[in-house]
C-alpha positions as CSV (number, residue, x, y, z in Angstrom):
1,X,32.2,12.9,-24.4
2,X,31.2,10.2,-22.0
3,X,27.5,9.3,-21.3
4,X,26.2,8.9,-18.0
5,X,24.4,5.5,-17.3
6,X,20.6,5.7,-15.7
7,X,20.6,4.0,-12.6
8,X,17.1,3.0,-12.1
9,X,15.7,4.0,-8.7
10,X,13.1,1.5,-7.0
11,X,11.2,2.3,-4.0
12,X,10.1,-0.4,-1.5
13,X,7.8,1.5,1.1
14,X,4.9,-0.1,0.1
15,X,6.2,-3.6,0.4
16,X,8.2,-2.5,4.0
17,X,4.7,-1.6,5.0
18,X,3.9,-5.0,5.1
19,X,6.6,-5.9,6.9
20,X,7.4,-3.3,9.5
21,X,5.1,-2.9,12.7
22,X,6.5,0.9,12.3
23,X,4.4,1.8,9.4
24,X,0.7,2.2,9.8
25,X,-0.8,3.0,6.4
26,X,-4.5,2.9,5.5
27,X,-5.5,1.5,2.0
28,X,-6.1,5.2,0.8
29,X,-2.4,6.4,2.1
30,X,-1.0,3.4,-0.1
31,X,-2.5,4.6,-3.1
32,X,-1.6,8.2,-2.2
33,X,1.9,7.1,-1.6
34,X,2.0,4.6,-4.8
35,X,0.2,8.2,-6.7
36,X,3.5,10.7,-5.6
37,X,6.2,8.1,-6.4
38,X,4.8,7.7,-10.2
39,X,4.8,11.4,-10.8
40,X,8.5,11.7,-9.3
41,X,9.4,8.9,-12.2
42,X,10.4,6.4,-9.8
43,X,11.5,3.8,-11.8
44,X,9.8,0.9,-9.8
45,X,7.5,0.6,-7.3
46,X,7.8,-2.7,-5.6
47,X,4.9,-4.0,-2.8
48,X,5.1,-6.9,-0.9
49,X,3.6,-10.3,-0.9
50,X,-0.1,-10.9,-1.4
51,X,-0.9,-12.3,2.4
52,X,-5.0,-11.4,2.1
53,X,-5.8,-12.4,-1.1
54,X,-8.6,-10.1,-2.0
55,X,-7.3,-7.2,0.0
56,X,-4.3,-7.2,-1.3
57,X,-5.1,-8.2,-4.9
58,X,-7.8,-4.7,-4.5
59,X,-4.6,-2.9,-3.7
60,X,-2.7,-4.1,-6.7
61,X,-5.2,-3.6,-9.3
62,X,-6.0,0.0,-7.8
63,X,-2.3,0.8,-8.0
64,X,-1.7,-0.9,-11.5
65,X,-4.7,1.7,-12.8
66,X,-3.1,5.3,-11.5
67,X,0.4,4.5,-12.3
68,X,1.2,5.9,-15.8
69,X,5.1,5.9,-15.5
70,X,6.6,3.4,-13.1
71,X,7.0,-0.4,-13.2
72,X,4.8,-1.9,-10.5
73,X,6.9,-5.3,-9.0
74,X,5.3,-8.0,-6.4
75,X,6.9,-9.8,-4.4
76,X,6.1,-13.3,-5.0
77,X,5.6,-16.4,-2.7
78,X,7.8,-19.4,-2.3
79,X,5.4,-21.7,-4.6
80,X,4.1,-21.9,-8.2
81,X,0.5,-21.4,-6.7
82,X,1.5,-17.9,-5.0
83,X,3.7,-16.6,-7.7
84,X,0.6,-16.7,-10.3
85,X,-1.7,-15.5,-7.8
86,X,0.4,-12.6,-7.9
87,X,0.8,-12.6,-11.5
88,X,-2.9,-12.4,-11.7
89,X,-2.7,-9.3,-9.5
90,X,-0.1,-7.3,-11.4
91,X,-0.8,-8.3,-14.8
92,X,-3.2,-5.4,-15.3
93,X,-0.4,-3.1,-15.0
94,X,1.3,-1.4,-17.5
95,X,4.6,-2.0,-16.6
96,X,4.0,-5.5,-14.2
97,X,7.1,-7.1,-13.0
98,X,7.1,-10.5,-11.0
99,X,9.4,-10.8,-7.9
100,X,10.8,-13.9,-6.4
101,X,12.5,-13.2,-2.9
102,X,14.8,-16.3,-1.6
103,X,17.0,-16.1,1.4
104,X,20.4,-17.5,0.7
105,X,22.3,-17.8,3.7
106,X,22.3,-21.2,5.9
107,X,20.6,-19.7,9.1
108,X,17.7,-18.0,7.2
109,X,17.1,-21.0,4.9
110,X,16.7,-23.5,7.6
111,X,14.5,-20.8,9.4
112,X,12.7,-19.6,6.6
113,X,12.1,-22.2,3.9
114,X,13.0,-25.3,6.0
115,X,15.5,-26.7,3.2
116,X,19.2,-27.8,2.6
117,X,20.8,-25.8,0.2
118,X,20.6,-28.2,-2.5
119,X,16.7,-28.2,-2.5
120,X,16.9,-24.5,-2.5
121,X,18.9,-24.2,-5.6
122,X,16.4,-26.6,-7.4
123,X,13.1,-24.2,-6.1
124,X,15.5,-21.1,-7.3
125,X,15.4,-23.1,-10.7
126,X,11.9,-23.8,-10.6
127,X,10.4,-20.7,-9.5
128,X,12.2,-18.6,-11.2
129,X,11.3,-19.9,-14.8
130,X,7.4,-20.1,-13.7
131,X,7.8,-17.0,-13.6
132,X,9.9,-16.3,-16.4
133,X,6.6,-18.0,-18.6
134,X,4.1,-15.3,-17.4
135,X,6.5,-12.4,-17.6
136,X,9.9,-11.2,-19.3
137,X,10.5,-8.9,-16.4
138,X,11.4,-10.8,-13.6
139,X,13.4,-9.7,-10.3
140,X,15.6,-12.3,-8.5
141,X,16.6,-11.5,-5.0
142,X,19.3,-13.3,-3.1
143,X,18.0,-12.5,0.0
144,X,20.6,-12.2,3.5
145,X,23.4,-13.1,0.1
146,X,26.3,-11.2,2.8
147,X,25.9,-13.9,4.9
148,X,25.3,-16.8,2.4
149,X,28.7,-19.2,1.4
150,X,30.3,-17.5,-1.9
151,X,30.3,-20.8,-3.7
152,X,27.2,-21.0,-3.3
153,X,25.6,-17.6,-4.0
154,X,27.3,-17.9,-7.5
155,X,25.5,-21.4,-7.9
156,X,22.2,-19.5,-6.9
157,X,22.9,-16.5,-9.4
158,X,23.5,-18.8,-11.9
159,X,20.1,-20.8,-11.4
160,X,18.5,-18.1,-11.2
161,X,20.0,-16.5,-14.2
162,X,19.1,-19.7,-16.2
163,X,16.0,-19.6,-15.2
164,X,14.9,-16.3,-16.5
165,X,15.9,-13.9,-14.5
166,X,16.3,-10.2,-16.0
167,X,17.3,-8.3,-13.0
168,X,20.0,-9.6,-10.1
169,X,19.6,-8.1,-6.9
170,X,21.7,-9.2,-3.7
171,X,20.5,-8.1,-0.3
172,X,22.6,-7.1,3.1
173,X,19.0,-7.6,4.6
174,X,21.5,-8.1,7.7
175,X,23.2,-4.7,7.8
176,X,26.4,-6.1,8.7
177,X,29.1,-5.3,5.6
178,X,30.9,-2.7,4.9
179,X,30.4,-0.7,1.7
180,X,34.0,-1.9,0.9
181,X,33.0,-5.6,1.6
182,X,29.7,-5.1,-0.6
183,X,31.5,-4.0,-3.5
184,X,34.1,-7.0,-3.3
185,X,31.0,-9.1,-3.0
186,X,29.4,-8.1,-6.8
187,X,33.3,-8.0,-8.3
188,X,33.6,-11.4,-6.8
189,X,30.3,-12.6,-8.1
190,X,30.6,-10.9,-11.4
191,X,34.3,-13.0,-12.2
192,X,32.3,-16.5,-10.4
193,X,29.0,-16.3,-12.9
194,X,29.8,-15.2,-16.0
195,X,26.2,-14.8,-17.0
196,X,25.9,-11.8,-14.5
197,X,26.7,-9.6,-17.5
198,X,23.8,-10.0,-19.7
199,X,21.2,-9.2,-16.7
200,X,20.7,-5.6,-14.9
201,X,22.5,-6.1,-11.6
202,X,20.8,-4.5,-8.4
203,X,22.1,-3.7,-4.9
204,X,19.9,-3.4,-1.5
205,X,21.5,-2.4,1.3
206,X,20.2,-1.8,4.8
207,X,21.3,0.9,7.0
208,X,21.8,-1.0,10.6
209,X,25.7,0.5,10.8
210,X,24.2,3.7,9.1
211,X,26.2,2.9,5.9
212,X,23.1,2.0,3.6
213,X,23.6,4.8,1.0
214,X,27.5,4.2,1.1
215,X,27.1,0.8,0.6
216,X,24.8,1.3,-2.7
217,X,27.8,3.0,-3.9
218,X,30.0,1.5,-3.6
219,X,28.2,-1.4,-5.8
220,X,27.4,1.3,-8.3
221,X,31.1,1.1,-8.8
222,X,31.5,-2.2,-9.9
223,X,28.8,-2.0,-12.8
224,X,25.3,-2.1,-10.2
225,X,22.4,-0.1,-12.2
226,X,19.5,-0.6,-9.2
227,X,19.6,0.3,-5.7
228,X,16.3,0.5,-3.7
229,X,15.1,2.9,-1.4
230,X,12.1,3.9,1.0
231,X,10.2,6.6,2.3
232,X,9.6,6.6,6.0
233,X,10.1,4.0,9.0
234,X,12.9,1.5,7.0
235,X,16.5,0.7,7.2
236,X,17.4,1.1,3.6
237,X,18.8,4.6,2.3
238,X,15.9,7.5,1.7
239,X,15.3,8.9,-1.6
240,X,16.4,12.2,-0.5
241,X,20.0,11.0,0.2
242,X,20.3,9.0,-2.8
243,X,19.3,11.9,-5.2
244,X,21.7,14.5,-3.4
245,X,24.5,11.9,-3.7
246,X,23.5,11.6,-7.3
247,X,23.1,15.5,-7.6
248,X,26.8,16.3,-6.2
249,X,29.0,13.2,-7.3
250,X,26.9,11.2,-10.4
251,X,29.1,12.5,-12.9
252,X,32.3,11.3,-11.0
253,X,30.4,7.9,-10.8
254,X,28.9,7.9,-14.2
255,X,25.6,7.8,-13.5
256,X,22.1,9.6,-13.2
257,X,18.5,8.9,-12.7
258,X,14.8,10.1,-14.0
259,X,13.6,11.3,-10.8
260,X,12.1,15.0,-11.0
261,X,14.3,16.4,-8.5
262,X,12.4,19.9,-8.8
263,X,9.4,18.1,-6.8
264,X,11.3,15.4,-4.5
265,X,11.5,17.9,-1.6
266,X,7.9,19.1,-1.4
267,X,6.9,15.4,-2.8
268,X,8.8,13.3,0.0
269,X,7.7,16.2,2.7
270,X,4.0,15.3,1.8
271,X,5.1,11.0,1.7
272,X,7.4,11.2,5.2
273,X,4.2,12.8,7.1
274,X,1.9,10.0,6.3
275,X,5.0,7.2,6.8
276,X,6.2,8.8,10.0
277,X,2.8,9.4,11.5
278,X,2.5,8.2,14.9
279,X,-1.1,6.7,15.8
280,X,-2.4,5.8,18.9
281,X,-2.8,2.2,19.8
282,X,-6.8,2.3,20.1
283,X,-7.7,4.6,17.6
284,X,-9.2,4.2,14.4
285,X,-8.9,7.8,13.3
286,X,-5.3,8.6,11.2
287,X,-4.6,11.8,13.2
288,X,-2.0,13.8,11.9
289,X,-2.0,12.9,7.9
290,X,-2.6,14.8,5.4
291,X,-6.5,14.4,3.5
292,X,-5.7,12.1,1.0
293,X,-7.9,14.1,-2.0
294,X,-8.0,12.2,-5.6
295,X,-8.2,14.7,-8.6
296,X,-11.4,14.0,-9.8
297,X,-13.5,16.0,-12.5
298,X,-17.4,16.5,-11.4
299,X,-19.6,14.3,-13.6
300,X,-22.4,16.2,-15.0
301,X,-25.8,15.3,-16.6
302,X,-24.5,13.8,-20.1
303,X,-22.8,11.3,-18.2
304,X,-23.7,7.6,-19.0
305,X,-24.0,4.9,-16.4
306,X,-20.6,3.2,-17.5
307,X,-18.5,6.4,-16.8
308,X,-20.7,6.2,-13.7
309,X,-19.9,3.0,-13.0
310,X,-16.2,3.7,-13.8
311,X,-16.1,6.9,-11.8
312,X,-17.2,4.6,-9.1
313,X,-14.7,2.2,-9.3
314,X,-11.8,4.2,-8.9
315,X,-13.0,5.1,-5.4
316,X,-12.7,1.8,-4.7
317,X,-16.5,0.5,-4.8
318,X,-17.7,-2.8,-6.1
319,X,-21.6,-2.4,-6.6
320,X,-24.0,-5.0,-8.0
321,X,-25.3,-4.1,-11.0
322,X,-28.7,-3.6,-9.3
323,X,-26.7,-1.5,-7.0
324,X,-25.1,0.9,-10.0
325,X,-28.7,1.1,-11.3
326,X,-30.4,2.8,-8.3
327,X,-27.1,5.0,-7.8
328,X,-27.1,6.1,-11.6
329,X,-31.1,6.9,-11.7
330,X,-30.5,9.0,-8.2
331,X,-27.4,10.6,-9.8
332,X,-29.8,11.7,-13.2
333,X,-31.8,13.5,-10.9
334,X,-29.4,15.4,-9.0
335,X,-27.0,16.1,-12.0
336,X,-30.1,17.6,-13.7
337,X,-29.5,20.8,-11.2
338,X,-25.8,20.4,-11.2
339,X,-22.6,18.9,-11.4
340,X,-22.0,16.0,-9.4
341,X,-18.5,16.4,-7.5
342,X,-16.9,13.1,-6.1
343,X,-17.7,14.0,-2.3
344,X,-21.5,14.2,-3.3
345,X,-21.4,10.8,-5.5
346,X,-20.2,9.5,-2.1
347,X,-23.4,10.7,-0.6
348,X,-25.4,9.1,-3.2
349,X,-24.1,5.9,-2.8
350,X,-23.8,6.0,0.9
351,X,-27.8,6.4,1.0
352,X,-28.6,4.8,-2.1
353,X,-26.4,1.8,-2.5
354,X,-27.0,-1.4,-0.7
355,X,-30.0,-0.7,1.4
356,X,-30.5,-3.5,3.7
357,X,-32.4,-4.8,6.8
358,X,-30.9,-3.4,9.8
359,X,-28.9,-6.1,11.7
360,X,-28.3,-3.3,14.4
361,X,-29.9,-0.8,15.3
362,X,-29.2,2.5,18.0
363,X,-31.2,2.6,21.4
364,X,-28.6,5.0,23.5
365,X,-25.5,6.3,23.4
366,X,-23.9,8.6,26.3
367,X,-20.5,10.6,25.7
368,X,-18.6,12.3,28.5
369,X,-15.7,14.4,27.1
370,X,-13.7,17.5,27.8
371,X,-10.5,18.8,28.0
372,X,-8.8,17.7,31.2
373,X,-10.5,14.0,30.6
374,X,-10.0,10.9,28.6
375,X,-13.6,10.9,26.6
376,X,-15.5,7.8,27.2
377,X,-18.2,6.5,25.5
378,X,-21.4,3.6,26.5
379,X,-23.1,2.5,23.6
380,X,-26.4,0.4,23.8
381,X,-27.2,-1.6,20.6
382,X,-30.5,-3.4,19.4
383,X,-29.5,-6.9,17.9
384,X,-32.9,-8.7,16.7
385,X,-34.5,-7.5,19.6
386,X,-31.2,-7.9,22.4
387,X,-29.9,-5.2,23.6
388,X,-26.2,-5.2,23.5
389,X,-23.9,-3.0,25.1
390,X,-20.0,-1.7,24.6
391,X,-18.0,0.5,26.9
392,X,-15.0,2.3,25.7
393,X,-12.5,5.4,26.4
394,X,-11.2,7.1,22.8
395,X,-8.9,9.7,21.4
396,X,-11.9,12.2,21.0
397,X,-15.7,11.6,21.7
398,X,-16.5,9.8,17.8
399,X,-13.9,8.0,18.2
400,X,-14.9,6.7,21.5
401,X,-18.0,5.6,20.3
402,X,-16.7,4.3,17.5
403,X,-14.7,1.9,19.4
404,X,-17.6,0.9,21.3
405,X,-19.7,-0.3,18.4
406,X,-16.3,-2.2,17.6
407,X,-16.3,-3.7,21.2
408,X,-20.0,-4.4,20.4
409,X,-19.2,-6.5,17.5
410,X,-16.3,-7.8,17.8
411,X,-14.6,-6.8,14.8
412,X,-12.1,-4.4,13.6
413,X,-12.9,-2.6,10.1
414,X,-10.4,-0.2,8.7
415,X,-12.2,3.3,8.8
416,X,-11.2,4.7,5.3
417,X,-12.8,7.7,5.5
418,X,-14.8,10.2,7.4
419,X,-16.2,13.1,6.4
420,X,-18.8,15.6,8.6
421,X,-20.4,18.6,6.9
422,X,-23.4,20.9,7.5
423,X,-26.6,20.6,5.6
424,X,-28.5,23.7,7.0
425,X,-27.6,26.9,8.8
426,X,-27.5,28.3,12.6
427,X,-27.2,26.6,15.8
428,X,-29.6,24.3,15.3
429,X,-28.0,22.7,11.9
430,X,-28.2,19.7,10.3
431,X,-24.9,17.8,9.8
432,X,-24.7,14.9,7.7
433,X,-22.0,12.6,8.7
434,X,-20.1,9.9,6.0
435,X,-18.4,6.9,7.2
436,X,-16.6,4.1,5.0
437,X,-15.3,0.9,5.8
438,X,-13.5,-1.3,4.3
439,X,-14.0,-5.3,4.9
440,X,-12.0,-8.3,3.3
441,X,-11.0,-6.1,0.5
442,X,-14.5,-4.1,0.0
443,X,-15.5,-0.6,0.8
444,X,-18.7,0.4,2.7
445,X,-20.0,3.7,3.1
446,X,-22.9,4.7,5.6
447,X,-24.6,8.4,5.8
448,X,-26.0,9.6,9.4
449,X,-28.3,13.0,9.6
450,X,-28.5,15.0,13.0
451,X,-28.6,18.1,14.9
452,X,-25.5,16.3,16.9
453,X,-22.8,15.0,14.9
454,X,-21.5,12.4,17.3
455,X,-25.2,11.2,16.8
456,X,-24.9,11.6,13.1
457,X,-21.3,10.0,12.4
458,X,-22.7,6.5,15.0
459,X,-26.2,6.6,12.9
460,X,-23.6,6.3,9.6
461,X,-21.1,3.9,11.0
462,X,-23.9,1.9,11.8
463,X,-25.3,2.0,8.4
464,X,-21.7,1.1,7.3
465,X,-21.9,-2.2,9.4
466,X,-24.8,-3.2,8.7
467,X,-24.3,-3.4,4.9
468,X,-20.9,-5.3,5.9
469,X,-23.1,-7.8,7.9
470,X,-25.6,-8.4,5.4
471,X,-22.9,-9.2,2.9
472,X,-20.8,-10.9,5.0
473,X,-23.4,-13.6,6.3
């Protein structure tokens, strides 16, 4: 009886994201995304290199608490500094793996790193056992390695290897070979470093000649036991394709994988509608996705103010503990009634949470929308007693106005969520209006009342940005 080998399955999407002006994903959609692939038992789930340190280090440590099955892998820099910075990132994962990215081939190190090859072999050895002291479970690529001289990709393996390195992985970032040339390429590496056999080797393949998934393959054949896929937008072989290739010839190949192959097709359906959404250039709405809902239980009145404060946290807030205090005393109240469901703990600390002076304040807005006409929105602002004005067309009539007050300011914030609902009955309802924005890693909720809900969602977005300005001074 022969046993079949797992061949562990990582996904990149979250790291192409970074990368790939084709992907448009709001912090909420990454954690969505980074939610689906852990309950599918991806094996890995690799984002890219911390670039904003405090947004992206908010992103980590949000991912590293919902993942219960999956490794979580960042990509590190090019220097000691960068590699623990993402160290200090992932480390609160329960599975955190460091890894170290190096392009191989002459072109891309001259472009990239700005070295000769011998100085690159001596970073490889360098960087690669830094990060062999904060973690066991460290990735080597050999980035562009199709293109790079065969001597010396085995010298880089080797370093790399020596260093620390538990997992091998050589990129065709280029797209160029052949699976047949890919395969010759491991074989020719496996005879040259010798080493190579006590480490788990990985293949990643793009798909430029549309052979991506052949290519994996045909490395699976000579001993590879990780290939790396992605959701969406990206050159390398989709999930999909990989586990029906799996599902029809992994005997013959002697090898399966964990994923739950039951879910993958209503799973992936859900992921490729939030990677494949198109957005409009101006807008700040994500038109098209699905509502990102987190399961969440309603908190009733026994709760403490640390689950509170923890309930809080996963939706992504950071409060003072003044902050926390007003929330939690408003929460008694209202959980004395009832049970507190996550959209009304919003609400609380949207009106409760961070009350400040008013940087900006609404003198006039005028909206002209329909349905044969671009909307358009003119927004007039009070700034310490200037009026200050912003002019701007939309997708829709909020998010005309929207983009106004962004025109007013200056600044783009990533709109994380927006929620409208009504407070009373008939035609002359209230509707209470929630925006949240997110700034340099933080989230910022604002809550607007009105008989007109454009009138309602600017009065919230205003709140929003005013709590970002206050902080932010």
């Amino acid at each position: 009886m022969s046993f079949l080998k797992n061949l562990k399955i990582v996904d990149v999407t979250l790291r192409e994201s970074t990368v790939n002006p084709e992907y448009s994903l709001s912090f909420k959609e990454k954690l969505e995304i980074a939610k689906q692939l852990d309950k599918l038992n991806t094996d890995v789930i690799e984002v890219g290199e911390i670039k904003d340190e405090k947004t992206d280090t908010l992103l980590i440590h949000t991912i590293a608490r919902i993942l219960k099955n999956s490794v979580l892998s960042v990509e590190c820099g090019l220097t000691e500094k960068e590699i623990g910075t993402a160290w200090k990132a992932v480390s609160a994962s329960k599975k955190p793996r460091l890894h170290l990215s190096v392009p191989v081939s002459s072109v891309k190190m001259e472009y990239y790193c700005h070295k000769k090859p011998e100085q690159v072999l001596e970073m490889i050895r360098i960087l690669t056992a830094h990060a062999r002291s904060l973690t066991a479970d460290v990735e080597f690529t050999a980035d562009d390695a199709t293109r790079a001289d065969r001597g010396f990709l085995a010298e880089v393996l080797n370093a790399a290897v020596e260093g620390g390195a538990r997992i091998i992985n050589l990129s065709d970032s280029a797209g160029t070979c052949f699976p047949e040339e890919m395969a010759c390429i491991i074989a020719d590496m496996k005879e040259k470093v010798p080493s190579l056999s006590g480490v788990r080797l990985s293949a990643e393949c793009s798909n430029e000649l549309g052979m991506a998934a052949a290519s994996v393959f045909a490395c699976v054949r000579e001993s590879v036991t990780q290939i790396k896929t992605a959701i969406g937008p990206s050159l390398l072989p989709s999930m999909d394709v990989i586990s029906d290739i799996l599902r029809v010839r992994g005997d013959s190949l002697g090898v399966t994988c964990r994923l739950k192959t039951y879910e993958l097709k209503n799973t992936l359906q859900k992921l490729n509608m939030i990677t494949n959404t198109k957005r409009s250039a101006t807008t700040v709405f994500d038109y098209g996705t699905q509502k990102v809902n987190y399961e969440s239980t309603p908190l009733n009145v026994s709760a403490d103010i640390t689950l509170v404060g923890k309930h809080i946290k996963n939706m992504g807030y950071d409060l003072s503990k003044n902050d926390l205090a007003k929330v939690f005393e408003s929460f008694s109240k209202n959980a004395e009634k009832k049970e507190i469901s996550e959209k009304e703990l919003e609400a609380i600390i949207a009106s409760t949470a961070l009350q400040v002076p008013p940087t900006y304040k609404l003198v006039s807005y005028v909206i002209n929308s329909g349905n044969i006409i671009t909307p358009t929105s003119h927004v007039v602002l009070d700034k310490k007693g200037e009026q200050v004005q912003g002019f701007s067309l939309g997708d829709g009539p909020i998010d005309a106005a929207f983009l106004a007050i962004e025109q007013i300011t200056g600044h783009h914030f990533e709109l994380d969520d927006f929620q409208i609902q009504s407070v009373t009955e008939g035609r002359e309802a209230m509707g209470d209006a929630l925006v949240k924005l997110r700034s340099r890693g933080r989230l910022y909720s604002g809550k607007g009342t009105s008989t007109d809900i454009i009138g309602a969602s600017i009065h919230a977005y205003i709140s929003a940005l005013n709590k970002i300005v206050y902080e932010e001074k």
